[in-house]
C-alpha positions in Angstrom: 62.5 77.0 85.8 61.4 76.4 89.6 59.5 79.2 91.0 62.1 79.3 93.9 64.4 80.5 91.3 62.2 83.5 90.3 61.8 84.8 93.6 64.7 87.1 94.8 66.2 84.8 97.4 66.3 82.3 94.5 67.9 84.1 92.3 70.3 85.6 95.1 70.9 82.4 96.0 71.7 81.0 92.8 73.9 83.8 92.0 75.3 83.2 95.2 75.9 79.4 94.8 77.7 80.2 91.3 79.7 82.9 92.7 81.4 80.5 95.4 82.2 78.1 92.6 84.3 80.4 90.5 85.7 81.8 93.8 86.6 78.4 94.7 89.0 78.3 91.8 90.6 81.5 92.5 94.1 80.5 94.1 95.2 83.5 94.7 92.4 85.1 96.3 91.5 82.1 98.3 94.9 82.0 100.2 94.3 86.1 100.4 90.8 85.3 102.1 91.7 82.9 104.5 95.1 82.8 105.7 96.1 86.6 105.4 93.6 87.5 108.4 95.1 85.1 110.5 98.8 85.3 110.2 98.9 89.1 109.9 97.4 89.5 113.6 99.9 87.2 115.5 102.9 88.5 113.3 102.0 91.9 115.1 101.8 90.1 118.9 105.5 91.7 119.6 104.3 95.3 119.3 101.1 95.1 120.9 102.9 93.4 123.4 104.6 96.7 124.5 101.3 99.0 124.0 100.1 100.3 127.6 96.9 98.3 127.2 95.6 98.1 131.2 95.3 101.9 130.9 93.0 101.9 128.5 90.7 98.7 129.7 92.1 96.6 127.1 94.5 93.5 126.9 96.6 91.8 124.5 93.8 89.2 123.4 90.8 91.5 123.0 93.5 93.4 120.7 94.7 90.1 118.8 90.9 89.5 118.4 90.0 92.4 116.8 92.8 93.1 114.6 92.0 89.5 113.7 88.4 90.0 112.5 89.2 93.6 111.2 91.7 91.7 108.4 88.8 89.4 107.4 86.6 92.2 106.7 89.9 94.1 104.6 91.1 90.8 103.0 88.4 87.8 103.1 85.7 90.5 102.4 86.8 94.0 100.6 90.2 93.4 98.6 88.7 89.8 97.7 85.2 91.4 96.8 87.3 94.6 94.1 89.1 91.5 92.5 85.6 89.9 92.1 83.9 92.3 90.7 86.3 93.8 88.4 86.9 90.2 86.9 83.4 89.5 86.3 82.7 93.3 85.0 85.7 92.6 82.3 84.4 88.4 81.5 80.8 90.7 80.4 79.2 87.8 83.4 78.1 91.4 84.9 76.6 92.3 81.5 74.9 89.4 80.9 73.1 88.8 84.0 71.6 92.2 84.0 70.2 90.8 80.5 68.0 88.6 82.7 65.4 88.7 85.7 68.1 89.8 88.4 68.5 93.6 89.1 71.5 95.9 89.6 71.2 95.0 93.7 70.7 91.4 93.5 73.8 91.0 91.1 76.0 92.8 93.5 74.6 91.3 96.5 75.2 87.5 95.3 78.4 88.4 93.9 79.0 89.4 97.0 77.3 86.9 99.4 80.3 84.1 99.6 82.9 86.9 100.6 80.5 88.2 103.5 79.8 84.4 104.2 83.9 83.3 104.5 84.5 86.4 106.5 81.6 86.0 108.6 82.2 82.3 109.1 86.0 83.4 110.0 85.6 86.3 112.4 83.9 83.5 114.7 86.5 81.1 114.4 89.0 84.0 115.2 86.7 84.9 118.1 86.9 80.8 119.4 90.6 80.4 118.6 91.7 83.8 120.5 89.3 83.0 123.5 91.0 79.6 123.5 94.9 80.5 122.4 95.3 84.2 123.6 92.7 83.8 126.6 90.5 86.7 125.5 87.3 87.0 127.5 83.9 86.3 125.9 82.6 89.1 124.8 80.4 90.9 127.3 78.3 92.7 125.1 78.2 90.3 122.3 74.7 92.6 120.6 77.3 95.0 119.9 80.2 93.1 118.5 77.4 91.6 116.4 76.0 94.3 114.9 79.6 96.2 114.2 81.1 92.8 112.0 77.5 93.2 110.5 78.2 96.6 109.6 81.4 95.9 108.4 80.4 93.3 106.7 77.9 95.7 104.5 80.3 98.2 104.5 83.0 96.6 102.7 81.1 94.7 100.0 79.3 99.0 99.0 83.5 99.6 99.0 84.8 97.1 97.0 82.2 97.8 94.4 83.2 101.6 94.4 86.6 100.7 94.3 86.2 98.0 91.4 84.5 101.3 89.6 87.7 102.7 89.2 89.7 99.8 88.7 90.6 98.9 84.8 92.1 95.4 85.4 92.3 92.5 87.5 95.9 92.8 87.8 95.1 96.8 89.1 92.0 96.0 91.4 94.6 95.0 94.1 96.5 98.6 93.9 93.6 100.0 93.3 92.6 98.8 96.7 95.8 99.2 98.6 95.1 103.1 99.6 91.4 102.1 102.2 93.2 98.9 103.1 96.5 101.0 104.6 94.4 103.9 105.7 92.2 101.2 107.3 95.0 99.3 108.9 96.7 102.1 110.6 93.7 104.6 111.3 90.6 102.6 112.0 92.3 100.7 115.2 93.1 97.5 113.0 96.8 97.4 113.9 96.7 100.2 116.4 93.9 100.9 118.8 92.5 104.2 118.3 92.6 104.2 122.1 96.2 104.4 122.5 96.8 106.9 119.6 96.7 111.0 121.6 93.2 111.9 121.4 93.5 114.4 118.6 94.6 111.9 115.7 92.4 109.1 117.3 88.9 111.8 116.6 90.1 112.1 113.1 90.5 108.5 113.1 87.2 107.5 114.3 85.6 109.0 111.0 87.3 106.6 108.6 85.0 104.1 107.1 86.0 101.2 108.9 86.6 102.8 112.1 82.9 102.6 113.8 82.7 99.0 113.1 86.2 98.2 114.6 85.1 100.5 117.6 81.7 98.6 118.0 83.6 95.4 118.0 86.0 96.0 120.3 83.2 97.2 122.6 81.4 93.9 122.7 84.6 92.4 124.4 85.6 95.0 126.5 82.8 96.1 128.1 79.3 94.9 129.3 76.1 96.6 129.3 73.8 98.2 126.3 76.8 100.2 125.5 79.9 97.7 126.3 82.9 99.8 126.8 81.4 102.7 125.0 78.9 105.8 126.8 75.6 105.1 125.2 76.0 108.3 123.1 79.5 107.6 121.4 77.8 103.7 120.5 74.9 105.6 118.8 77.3 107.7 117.7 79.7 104.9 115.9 76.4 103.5 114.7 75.4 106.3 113.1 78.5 106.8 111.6 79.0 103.5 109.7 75.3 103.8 108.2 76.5 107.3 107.2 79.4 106.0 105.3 77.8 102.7 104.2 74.5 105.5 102.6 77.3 106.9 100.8 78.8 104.2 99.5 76.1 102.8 98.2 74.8 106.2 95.9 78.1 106.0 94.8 78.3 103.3 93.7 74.7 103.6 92.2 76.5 106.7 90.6 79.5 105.4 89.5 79.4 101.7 89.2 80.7 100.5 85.8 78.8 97.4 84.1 80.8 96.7 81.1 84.6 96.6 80.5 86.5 99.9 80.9 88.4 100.3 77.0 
């Protein structure tokens, strides 16, 4: 064996490389990764169509866009990532590679690397195609839209593995998964900015999972400066917020992750 292979980005990507082949042959979750994101936005053009957007800074392409890369990060990344890892838990490919040089970390991270990867790679061709199509700005504070799809990114792999914790079967990951990816949808600003919503249900709103990242995102493209279209306290505050939930998602998962079939 190389020594490339011994060190951890060897074996990460080597796991990784592997992973994308068997992910390759996945039909189903292929077509959920890449062309759910994209049709689900524009099918929801009509109704944010009629939302009072100009009173809120916003317009309907910096919507589009960001409704766009929030259902990469649900579909390409999270609900792809619970059917990946429940399917490899209950083959025993989880159990065996924790019988060699990889640790608990570097299994889930290069299961999870081609998801993060296609949903990455997506959310930028999103970004082009509704700059181009729906004649959304470039962002103005691109550091921030950045670093939220980063932290959604991260986010949603630590979720998918708590959620594949609890799932039995392949054929139950996806309803296993359904409860975050509608409470996501509606709540984090996905389908519905959280700035239109009265101010009441859009506080409780902001403190689901996936709501700082959306926030941060949409920030980048509607406002410039440090802070884009957020004060400087309530971008530290989203940041802090998604590292929050992602901390806990992570010891969860540390608590709770299952490595062999669930009988």
């Amino acid at each position: 064996m190389s020594t490339v292979m011994t060190t951890p980005a060897g074996r990460l990507g080597a796991l990784a490389r592997a992973e994308l082949t068997l992910l390759s042959r996945n039909k189903g979750v292929i077509v959920t990764a890449l062309f759910v994101p994209l049709a689900l936005p524009f099918s929801a053009r009509p109704a944010v169509e009629e939302m009072d957007l100009k009173a809120e800074g916003l317009t309907v392409g910096t919507v589009m866009l960001t409704s766009a890369i929030g259902f990469s990060l649900l579909f390409a990344v999270y609900s792809a990532l619970v059917s990946v890892y429940v399917a490899r838990r209950e083959e025993l490919v989880l159990k065996r590679l924790r019988t060699g040089e990889l640790g608990d970390r570097e299994i889930l991270a290069g299961a999870a690397l081609p998801a993060a990867a296609i949903g990455l790679v997506q959310s930028v061709v999103v970004a082009v195609g509704c700059t181009v199509l729906l004649d959304a700005p470039a962002p103005r504070a691109p550091h921030l839209a950045l670093l939220g799809l980063l932290l959604g990114l991260v986010l949603c792999a630590a979720l998918a593995a708590l959620t594949a914790s609890f799932s039995r079967t392949v054929e139950s990951a996806q309803v296993t998964a359904l409860p975050l990816l509608f409470v996501s949808m509606m709540g984090s600003g996905i389908a519905i900015p959280t700035e239109v919503l009265p101010d009441r249900i859009a506080s409780v709103c902001e403190l689901l999972p996936l709501s700082p990242a959306i926030r941060l995102i949409r920030a980048g493209w509607s406002g410039g400066g440090w802070s884009g279209g957020l004060s400087a306290y309530d971008a530290l505050g989203a940041v802090a917020t998604a590292v929050a939930w992602t901390v806990v998602a992570v010891f969860a998962v540390r608590r709770w992750f299952r490595w062999e079939p669930r009988r």
